[in-house]
C-alpha positions in Angstrom: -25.5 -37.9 52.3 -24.4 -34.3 53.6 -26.4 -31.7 53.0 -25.6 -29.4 50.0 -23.6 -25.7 50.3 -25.8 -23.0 50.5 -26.3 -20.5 47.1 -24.3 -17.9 47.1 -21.7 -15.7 44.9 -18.3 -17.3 43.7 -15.9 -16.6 46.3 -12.4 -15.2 45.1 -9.8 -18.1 44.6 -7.6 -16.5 47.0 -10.1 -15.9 49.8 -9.8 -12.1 49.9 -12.4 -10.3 52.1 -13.8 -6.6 51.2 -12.4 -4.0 53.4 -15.7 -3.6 55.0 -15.0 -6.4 56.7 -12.9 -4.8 59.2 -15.7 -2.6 60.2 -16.5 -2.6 64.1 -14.1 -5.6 64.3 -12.4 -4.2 67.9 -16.2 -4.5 69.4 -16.6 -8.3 68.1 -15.5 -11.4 69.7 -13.4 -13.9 67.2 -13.8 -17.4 67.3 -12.2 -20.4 65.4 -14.1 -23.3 64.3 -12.0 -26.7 63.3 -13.9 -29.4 61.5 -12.4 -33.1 61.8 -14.9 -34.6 58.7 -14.4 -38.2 60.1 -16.5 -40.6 61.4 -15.8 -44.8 62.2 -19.3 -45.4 61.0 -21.8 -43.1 59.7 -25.2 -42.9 62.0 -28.3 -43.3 60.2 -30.2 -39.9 61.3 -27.1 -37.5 60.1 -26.5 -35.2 57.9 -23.0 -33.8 58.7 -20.5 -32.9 56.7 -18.7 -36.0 57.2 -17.1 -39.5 55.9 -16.2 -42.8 56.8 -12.8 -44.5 55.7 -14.9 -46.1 52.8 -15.8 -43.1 51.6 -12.6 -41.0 51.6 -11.5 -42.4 48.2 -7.6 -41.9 47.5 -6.4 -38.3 47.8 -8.0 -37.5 51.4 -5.9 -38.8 53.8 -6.9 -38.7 58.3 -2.9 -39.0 58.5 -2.3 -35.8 56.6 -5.4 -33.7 57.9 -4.1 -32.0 60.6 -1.2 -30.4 58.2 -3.8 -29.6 55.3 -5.9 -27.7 58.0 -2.7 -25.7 59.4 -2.5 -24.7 56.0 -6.1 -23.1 56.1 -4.9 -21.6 59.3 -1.8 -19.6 57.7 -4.4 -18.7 54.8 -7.1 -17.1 57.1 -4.3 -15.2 58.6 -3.4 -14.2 55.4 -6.4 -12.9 54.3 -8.0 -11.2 57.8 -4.5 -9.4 57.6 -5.2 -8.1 53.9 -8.6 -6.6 54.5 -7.3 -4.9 57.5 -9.0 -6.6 60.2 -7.3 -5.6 63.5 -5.0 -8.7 65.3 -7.2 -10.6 67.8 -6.7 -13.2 70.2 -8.9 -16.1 69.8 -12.0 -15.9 72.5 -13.1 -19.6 71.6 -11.9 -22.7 69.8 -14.4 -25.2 69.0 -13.6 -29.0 67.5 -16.0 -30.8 65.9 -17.1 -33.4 63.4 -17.5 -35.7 62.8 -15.2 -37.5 65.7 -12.9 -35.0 66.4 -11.3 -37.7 68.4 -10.2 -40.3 65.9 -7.5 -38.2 65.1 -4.2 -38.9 67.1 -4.5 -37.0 70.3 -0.9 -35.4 69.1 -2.4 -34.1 65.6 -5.4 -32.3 67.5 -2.7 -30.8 70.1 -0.7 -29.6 66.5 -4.0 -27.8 65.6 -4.3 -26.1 68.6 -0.7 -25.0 69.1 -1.2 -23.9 65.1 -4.3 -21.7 66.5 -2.4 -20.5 69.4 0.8 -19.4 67.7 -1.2 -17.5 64.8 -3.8 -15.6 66.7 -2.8 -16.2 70.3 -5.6 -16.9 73.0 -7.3 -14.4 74.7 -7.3 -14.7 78.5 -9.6 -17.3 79.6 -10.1 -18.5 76.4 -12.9 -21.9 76.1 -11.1 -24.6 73.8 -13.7 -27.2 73.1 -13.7 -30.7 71.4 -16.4 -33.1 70.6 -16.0 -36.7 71.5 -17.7 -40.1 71.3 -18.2 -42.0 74.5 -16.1 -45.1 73.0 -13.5 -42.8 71.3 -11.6 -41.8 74.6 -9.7 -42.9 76.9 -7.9 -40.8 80.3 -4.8 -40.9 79.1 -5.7 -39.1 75.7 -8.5 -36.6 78.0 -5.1 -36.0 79.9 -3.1 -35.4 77.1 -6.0 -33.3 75.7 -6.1 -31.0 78.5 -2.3 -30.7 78.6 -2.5 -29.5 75.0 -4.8 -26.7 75.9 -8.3 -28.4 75.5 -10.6 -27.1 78.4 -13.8 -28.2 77.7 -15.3 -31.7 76.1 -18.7 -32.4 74.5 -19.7 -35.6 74.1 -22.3 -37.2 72.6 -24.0 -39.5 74.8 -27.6 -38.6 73.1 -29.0 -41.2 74.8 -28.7 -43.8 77.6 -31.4 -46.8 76.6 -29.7 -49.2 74.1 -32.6 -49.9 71.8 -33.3 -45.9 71.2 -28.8 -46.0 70.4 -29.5 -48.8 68.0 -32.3 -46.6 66.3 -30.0 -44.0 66.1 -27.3 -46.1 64.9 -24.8 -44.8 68.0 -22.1 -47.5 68.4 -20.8 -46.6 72.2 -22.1 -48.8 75.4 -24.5 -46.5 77.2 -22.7 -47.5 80.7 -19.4 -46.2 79.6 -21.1 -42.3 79.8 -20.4 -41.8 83.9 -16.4 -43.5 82.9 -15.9 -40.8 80.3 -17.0 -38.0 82.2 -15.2 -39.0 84.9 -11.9 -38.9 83.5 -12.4 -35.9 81.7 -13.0 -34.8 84.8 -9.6 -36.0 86.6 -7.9 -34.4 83.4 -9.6 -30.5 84.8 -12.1 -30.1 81.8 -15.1 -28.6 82.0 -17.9 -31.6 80.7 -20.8 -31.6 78.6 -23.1 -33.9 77.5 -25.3 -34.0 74.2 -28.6 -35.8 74.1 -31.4 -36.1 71.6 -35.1 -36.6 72.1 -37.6 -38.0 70.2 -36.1 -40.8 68.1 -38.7 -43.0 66.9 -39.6 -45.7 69.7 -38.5 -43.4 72.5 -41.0 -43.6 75.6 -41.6 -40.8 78.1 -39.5 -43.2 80.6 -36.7 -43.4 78.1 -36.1 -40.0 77.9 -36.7 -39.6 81.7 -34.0 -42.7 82.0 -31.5 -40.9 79.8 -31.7 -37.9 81.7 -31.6 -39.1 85.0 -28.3 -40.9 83.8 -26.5 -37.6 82.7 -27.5 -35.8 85.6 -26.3 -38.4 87.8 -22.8 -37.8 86.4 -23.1 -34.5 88.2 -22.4 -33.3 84.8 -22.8 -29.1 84.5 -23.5 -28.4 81.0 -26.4 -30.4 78.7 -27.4 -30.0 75.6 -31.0 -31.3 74.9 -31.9 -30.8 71.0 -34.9 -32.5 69.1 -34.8 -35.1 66.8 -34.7 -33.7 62.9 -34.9 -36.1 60.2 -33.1 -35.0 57.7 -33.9 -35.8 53.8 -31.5 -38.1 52.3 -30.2 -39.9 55.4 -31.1 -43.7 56.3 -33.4 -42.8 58.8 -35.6 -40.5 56.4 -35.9 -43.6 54.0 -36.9 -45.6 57.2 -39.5 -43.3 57.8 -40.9 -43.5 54.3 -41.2 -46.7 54.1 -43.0 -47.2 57.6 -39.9 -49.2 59.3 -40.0 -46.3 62.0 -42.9 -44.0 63.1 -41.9 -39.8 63.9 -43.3 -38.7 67.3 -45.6 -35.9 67.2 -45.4 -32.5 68.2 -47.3 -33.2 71.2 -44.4 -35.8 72.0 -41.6 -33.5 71.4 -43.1 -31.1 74.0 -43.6 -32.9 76.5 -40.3 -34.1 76.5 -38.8 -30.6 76.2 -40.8 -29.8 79.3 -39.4 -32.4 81.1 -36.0 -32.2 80.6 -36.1 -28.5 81.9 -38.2 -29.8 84.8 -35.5 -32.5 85.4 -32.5 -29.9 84.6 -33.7 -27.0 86.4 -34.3 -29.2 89.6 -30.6 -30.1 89.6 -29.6 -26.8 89.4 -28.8 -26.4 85.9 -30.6 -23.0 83.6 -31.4 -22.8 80.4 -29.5 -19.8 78.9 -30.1 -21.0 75.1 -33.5 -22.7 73.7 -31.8 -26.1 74.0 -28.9 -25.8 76.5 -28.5 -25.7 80.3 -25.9 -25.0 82.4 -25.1 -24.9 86.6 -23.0 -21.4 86.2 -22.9 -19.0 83.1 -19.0 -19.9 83.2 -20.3 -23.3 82.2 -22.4 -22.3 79.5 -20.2 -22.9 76.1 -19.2 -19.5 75.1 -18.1 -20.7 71.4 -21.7 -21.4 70.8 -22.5 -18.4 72.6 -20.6 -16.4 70.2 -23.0 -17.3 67.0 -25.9 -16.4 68.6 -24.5 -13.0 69.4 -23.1 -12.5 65.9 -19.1 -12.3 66.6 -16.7 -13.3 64.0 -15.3 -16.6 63.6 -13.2 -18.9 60.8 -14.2 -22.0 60.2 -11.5 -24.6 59.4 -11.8 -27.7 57.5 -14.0 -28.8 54.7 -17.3 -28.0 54.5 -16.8 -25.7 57.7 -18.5 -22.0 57.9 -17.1 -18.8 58.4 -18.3 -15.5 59.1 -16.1 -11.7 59.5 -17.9 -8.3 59.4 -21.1 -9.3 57.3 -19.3 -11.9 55.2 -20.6 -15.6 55.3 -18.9 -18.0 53.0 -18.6 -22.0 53.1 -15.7 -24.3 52.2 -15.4 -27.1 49.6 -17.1 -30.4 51.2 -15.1 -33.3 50.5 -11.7 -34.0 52.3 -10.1 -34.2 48.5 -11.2 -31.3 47.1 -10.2 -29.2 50.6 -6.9 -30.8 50.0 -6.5 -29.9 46.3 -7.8 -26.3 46.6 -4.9 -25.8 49.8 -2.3 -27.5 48.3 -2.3 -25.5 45.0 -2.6 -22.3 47.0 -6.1 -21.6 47.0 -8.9 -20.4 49.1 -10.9 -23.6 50.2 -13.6 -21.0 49.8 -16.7 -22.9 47.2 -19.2 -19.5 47.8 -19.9 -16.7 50.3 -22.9 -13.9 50.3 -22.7 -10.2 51.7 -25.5 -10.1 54.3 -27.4 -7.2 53.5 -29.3 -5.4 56.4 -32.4 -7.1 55.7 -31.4 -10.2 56.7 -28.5 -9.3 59.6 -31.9 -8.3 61.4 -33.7 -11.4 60.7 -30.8 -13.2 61.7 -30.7 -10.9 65.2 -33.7 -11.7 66.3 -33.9 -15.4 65.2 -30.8 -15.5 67.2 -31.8 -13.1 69.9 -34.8 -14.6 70.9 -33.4 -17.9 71.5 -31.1 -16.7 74.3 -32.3 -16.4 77.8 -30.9 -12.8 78.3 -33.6 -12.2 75.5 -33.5 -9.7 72.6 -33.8 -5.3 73.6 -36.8 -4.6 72.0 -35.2 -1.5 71.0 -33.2 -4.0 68.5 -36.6 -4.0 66.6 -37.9 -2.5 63.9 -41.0 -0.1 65.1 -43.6 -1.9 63.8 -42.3 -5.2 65.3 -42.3 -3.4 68.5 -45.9 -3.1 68.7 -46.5 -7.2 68.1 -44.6 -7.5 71.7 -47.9 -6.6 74.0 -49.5 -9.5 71.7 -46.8 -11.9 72.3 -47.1 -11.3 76.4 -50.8 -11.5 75.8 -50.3 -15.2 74.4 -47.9 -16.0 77.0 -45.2 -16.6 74.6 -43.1 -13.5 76.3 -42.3 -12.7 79.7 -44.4 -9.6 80.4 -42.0 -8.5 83.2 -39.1 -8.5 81.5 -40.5 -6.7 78.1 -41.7 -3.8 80.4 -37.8 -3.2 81.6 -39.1 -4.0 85.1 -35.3 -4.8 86.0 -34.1 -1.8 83.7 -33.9 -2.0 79.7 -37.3 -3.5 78.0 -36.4 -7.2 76.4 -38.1 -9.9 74.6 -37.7 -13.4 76.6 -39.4 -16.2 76.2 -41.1 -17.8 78.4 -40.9 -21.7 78.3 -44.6 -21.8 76.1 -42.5 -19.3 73.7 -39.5 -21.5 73.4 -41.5 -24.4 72.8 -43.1 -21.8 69.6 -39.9 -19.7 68.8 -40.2 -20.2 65.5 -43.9 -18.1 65.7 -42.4 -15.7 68.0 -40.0 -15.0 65.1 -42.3 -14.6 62.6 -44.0 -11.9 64.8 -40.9 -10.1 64.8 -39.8 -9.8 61.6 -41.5 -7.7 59.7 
């Protein structure tokens, strides 16, 4: 089951934005999000915003989505030209899912050209899609990459077929070095997703999995944690003692040793749980929430956020269809962020990136809990004197292993 929309005010049924949203909007990146909400079979440990043909129902059509989203598209033009928010190329396009790839090759191309012609792309612009191992094949990466794409995610999360079978993942682990090879060939950029810590996962299975990707020669991972989500299969699993959570200890000492393994091969981490060989390899979509820019979210369920606006789209396919085709905003709420929570969000964000947070970013009295945080070895003590010029907070690898308390610290 997917996880329900935030609270929030009713957003206006024709999407319009306040005209403070166009405040500052020359000094912030925009980005466009595309959500494909479809999935051949749904794994047991998600919670995404996404459906499988069975659970479509009539009225939400894969044939028809790439049309309904282009209509989105022409909306959010619309509406950022209403509230006076100055034309900008798009820095980043990111598709996700879902499988963005079950869609026909041709109807993600459409997107993209419908993102192009409506906003343009900035020089160098990162276009992004997710993709399944056993969703691809060269002559669609090809294809892909002629359309624009430059850059491909997939989800390999893990290469040991009985932790895949926990996880419900459908794709043959030995088809991972195939994929990124062609994608490759086609002149994208690769990444590869994994997961750690799903239930029945030894030390050597992680190690294995790692190994694997790395031996792609692969120059972008992203390593995340394990979350068990309530209302998924795997959360029920878990309460009925079918499958046993690793502990904390577990977790960490996996984290530790995929930046051990990473790091080795020549890969940083430049975000909590992501590392890449060059910073041109480091996904600068992703790069662009953690730094606060502006970017629309397209698709149902999908987020957006201009300016100090933050609203959420309808969830199912149907209703996103119904709201667009009668000329509404797919809009279902939004909230003002108020300055109380922009700087909760900055340095929950900040913290997490490996250029680190300026201390002068905090509030005074946060400042002072900084000297505490070296002390505990949560925070590199160099860098938060402004040894190598303006005072930051970076974390150290103990204090991304605790982020979450070196948050707390900071927020006062």
């Amino acid at each position: 089951m997917s996880p329900a929309l935030p609270d929030g005010d009713p957003a206006p049924p024709d999407g319009a934005l306040p005209a403070s949203a166009a405040a500052g909007a020359d000094a912030r990146r925009f980005g466009v999000y595309l959500h494909v909400p479809f999935c051949a079979v749904r794994c047991g440990y998600c919670d995404f915003n996404t459906y499988t043909a069975t659970e479509l129902g009539g009225g939400a059509s894969l044939d028809a989505y790439a049309s309904t989203a282009l209509g989105e598209v022409a909306l959010a033009d619309r509406v950022l030209r209403d509230a006076g928010v100055p034309h900008r190329a798009v820095s980043t396009v990111f598709v996700g899912g879902g499988t963005p790839t079950l869609l026909p090759v041709d109807d993600l191309v459409r997107l993209l050209a419908g993102v192009r012609d409506t906003w343009g792309l900035a020089p160098g612009a990162e276009v992004t899609t997710e993709a399944n191992p056993d969703s691809v094949t060269p002559e669609g990466l090809a294809r892909l990459a002629a359309g624009g794409v430059t850059r491909v995610s997939f989800g390999m999360q893990s290469a040991v077929p009985h932790v895949l079978a926990t996880l419900e993942r459908t794709h043959d682990p030995a088809r991972v070095p195939d994929v990124v090879r062609w994608a490759r060939d086609a002149g994208l950029r690769v990444s590869l997703d994994l997961i750690y810590g799903t239930p029945g996962e030894s030390l050597d299975d992680w190690r294995r999995s790692v190994d694997v990707a790395l031996s792609t020669g692969v120059d972008h991972v992203s390593a995340y944690a394990l979350v068990v989500e309530p209302g998924t299969r795997m959360a029920v699993q878990v309460r009925r003692g079918e499958l046993t959570l690793p502990d904390e200890d577990d977790q960490a000492t996996k984290y530790e040793l995929v930046d051990d393994l990473l790091t080795a091969a020549g890969l940083r981490w430049y975000e909590v749980s992501n590392w890449a060989r060059t910073p041109a390899d480091a996904s600068q979509h992703n790069l662009g929430y953690w730094r606060g820019d502006d970017w629309w979210g397209i698709g149902p369920g999908a987020h957006s956020h201009v300016g100090g606006v933050r609203w959420w789209n309808v969830k199912h396919p149907r209703a996103y269809a119904d709201r667009l085709g009668r000329g509404l905003s797919p809009a279902a709420g939004r909230e003002l962020v108020d300055a109380g929570t922009a700087q909760l969000e900055r340095v929950m964000l900040g913290v997490r990136v490996a250029e680190g947070l300026p201390v002068a970013d905090l509030e005074p009295a946060a400042r002072a809990a900084v000297a505490g945080l070296v002390a505990d070895g949560l925070v590199d003590g160099r860098a938060a004197l402004g040894a190598d010029g303006e005072r930051r907070v970076v974390l150290t690898r103990r204090g991304r292993l605790l982020a979450d308390a070196v948050v707390r610290a900071l927020v006062v």
